[in-house]
C-alpha positions as CSV (number, residue, x, y, z in Angstrom):
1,X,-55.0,-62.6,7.1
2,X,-51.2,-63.2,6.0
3,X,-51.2,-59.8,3.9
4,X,-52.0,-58.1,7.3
5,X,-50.0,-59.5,9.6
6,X,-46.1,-59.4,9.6
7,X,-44.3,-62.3,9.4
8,X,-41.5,-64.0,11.2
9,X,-43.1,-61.9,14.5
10,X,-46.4,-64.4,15.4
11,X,-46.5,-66.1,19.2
12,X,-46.5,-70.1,18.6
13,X,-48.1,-72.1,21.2
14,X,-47.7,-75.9,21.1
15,X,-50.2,-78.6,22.7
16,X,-47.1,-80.6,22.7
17,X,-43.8,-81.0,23.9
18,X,-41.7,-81.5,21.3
19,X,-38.4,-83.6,21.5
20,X,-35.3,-82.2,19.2
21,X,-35.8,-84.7,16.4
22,X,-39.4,-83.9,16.2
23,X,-38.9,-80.4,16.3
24,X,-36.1,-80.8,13.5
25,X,-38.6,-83.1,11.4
26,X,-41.3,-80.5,11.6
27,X,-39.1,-77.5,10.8
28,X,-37.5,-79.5,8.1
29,X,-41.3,-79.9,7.0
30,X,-42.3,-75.9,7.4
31,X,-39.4,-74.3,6.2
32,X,-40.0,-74.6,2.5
33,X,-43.6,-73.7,2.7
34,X,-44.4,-69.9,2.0
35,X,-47.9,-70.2,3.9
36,X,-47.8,-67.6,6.7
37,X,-48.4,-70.2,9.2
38,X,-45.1,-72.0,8.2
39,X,-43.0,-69.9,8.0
40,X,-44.5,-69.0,12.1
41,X,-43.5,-72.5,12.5
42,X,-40.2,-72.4,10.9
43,X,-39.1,-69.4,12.5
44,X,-40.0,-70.5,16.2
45,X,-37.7,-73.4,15.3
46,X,-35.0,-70.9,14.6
47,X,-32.2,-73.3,15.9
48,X,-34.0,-76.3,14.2
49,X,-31.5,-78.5,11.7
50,X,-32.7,-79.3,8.4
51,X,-33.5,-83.2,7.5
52,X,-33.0,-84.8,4.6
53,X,-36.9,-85.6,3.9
54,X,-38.2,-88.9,2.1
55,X,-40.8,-86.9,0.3
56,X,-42.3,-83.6,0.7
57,X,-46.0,-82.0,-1.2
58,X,-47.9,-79.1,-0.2
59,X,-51.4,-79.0,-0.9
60,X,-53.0,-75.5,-1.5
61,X,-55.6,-74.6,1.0
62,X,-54.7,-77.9,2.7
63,X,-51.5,-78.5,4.1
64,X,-48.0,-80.2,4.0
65,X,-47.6,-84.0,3.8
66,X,-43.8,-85.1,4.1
67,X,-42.3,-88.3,5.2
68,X,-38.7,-88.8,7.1
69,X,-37.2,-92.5,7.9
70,X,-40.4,-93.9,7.4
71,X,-42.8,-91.3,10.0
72,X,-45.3,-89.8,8.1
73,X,-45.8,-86.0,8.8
74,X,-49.0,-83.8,8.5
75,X,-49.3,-80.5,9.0
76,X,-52.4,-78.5,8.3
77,X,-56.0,-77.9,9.0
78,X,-57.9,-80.0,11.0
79,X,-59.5,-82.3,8.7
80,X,-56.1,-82.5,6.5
81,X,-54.3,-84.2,9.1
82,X,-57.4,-86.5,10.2
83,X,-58.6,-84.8,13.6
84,X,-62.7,-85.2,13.9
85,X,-62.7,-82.6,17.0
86,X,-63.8,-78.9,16.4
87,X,-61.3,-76.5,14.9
88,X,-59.9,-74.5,17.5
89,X,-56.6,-74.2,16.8
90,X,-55.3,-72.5,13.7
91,X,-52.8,-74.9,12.8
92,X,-52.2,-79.3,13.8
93,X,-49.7,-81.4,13.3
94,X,-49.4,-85.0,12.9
95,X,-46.5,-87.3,13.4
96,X,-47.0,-90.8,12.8
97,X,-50.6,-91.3,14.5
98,X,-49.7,-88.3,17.2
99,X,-52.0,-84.8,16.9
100,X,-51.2,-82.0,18.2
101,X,-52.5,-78.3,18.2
102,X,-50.6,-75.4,17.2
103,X,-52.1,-71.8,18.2
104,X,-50.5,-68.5,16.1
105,X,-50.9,-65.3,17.4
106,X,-50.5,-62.7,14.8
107,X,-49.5,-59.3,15.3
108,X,-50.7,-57.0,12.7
109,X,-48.6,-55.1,10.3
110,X,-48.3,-51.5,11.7
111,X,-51.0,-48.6,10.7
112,X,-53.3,-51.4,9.4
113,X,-56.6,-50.0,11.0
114,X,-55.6,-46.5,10.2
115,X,-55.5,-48.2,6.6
116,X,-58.6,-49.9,6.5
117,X,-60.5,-47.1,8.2
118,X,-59.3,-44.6,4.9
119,X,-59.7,-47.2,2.7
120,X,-63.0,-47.8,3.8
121,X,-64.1,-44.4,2.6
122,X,-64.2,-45.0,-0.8
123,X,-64.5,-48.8,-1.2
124,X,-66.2,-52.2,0.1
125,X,-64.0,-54.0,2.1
126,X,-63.9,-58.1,2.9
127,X,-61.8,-60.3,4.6
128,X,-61.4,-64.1,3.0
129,X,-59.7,-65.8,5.1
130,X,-58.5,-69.2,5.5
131,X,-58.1,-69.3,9.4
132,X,-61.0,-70.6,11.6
133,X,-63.2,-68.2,13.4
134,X,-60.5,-68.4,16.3
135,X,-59.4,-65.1,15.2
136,X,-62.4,-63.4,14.4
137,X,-63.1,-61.0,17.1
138,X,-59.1,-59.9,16.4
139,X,-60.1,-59.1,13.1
140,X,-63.1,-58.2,13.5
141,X,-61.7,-54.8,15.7
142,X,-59.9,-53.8,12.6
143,X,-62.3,-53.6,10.3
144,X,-65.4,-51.5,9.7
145,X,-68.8,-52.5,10.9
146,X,-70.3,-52.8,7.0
147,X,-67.2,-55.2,5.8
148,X,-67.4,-58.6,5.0
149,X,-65.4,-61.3,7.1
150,X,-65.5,-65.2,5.4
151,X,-63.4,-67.8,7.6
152,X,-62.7,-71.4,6.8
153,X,-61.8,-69.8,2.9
154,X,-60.3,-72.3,0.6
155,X,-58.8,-71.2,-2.5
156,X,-61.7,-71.7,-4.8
157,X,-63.8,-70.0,-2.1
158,X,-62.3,-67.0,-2.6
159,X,-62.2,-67.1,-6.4
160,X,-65.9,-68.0,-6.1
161,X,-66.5,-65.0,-3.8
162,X,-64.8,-62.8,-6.3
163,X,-66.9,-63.8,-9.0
164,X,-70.1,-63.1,-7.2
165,X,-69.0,-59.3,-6.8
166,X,-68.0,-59.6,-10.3
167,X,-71.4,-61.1,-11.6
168,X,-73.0,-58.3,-9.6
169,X,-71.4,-55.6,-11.8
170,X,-68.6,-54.8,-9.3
171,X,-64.9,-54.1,-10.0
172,X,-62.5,-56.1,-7.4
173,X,-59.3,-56.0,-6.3
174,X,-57.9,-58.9,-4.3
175,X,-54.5,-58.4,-2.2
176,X,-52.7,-61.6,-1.5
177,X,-49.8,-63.1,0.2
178,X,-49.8,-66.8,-1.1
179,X,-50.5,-69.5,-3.0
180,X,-53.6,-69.9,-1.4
181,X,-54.6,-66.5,-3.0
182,X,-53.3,-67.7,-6.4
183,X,-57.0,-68.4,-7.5
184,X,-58.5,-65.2,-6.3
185,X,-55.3,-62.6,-8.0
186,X,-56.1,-63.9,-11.4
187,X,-59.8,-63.9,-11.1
188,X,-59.8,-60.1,-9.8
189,X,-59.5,-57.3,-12.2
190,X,-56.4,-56.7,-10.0
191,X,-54.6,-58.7,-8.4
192,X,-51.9,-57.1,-6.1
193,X,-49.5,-59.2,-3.7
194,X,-47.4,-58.5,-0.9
195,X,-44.1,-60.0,0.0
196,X,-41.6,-60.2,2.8
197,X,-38.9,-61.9,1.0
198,X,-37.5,-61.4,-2.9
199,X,-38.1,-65.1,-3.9
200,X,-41.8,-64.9,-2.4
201,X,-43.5,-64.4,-5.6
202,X,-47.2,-65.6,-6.8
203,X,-47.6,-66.2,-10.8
204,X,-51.2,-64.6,-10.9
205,X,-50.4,-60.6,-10.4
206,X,-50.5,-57.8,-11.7
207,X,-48.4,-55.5,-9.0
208,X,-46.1,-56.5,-6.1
C-alpha cells in the first residue's frame, strides 16, 4: 500500500501521550527505517531530536527493535512487539513493558484510481499488502471488483503469491516501495520500484 500512497502526508494518531524524551526515543528509532509507516512516524516527530541509540535492527516484515539507556524499544506489528489483542491498529509501539497503538491514515498518491481503472483493462490486478484489514474497505474503493486484495502479507507471502501466478503460466510484474517487497521484485519477471527520496533504493529491480 506504500507504492500507492504518498509519503511524508499520512494522519498519525497516537493511543498515547507521549512525553518529549519518548517522542525523541521513538523518532530516533523511525527515522532510519524506509518502511512507509516510519517514515509517517518520523515525520509527525518533525521537531523530534535524534538520540544516540544503544543498538538499533530492523526486521523485514517485522519491525524495529532498538535500545537507548537501557529501555528497550519495539515498534512493529502486533505480535512483534508482544501484544495478544486483535490487530486493529496498523502500527504499536513498545517502550519498556508500555504498548501503545499507532493508527496511519494514508492519503493516496493522486490519479491512482484513474490508474488502476486503465490498467485494469488489459491486466489482472492484486494488492499484497502488509497492513491489517483496517484498511481494506479504503482500498478496496480503488480497485476493481475482479482484483485480488491479501492483507497481513509478509515478505515471503508475497514471493509465494508471485510464484503461484507464475506456476500457473502467468507473467507478473510486482511494483514495490521497500524492503518488504525485496522478495517479491526478484521473484517477478519485473520488478519495478518507486521512490520518494534518491537514497531509497531496493537491490532486487529492474526499473525505478
Amino acid at each position: 500500500t506504500g507504492t500507492l500512497t504518498k509519503s511524508n502526508s499520512e494522519q498519525v494518531q497516537f493511543t498515547t501521550n507521549y512525553s518529549q524524551e519518548e517522542q525523541d526515543i521513538i523518532y530516533s528509532v523511525v527515522v532510519s527505517s524506509k518502511h512507509p509507516y516510519s517514515k509517517a512516524i518520523a515525520a509527525s516527530f518533525s521537531n523530534g531530536n535524534k538520540l544516540p541509540l544503544l543498538s538499533w535492527k530492523e526486521y523485514a516484515g517485522q519491525g524495529i527493535e532498538a535500545s537507548y539507556q537501557g529501555r528497550s524499544i519495539k515498534i512493529g506489528s502486533a505480535s512483534f512487539v508482544g501484544d495478544t489483542a486483535s490487530e486493529q491498529f496498523q502500527t504499536y509501539i513498545k517502550i519498556g513493558d508500555n504498548i501503545s497503538g499507532v493508527t496511519i491514515l494514508p492519503s493516496v498518491r493522486k490519479g491512482t484510481q484513474q490508474l488502476l481503472s486503465r490498467l485494469a483493462q488489459r491486466f489482472q490486478l492484486s494488492l499484497l499488502s502488509g497492513d491489517n484489514k483496517h484498511q481494506q474497505v479504503h482500498f478496496q474503493s480503488l480497485f476493481p471488483k475482479d482484483s485480488q486484495l491479501l492483507f497481513h502479507q509478509k515478505p515471503i507471502d508475497k514471493l509465494h503469491y508471485i510464484e503461484s501466478l507464475q506456476n500457473n503460466h502467468q507473467q507478473v510484474l510486482m511494483i514495490g516501495d521497500g524492503l518488504n517487497d525485496a522478495g517479491a521484485l526478484q521473484q517477478s519477471n519485473v520488478g519495478i520500484t518507486i521512490a520518494d527520496a534518491i537514497n531509497n533504493f531496493i537491490p532486487s529491480y529492474d526499473a525505478i
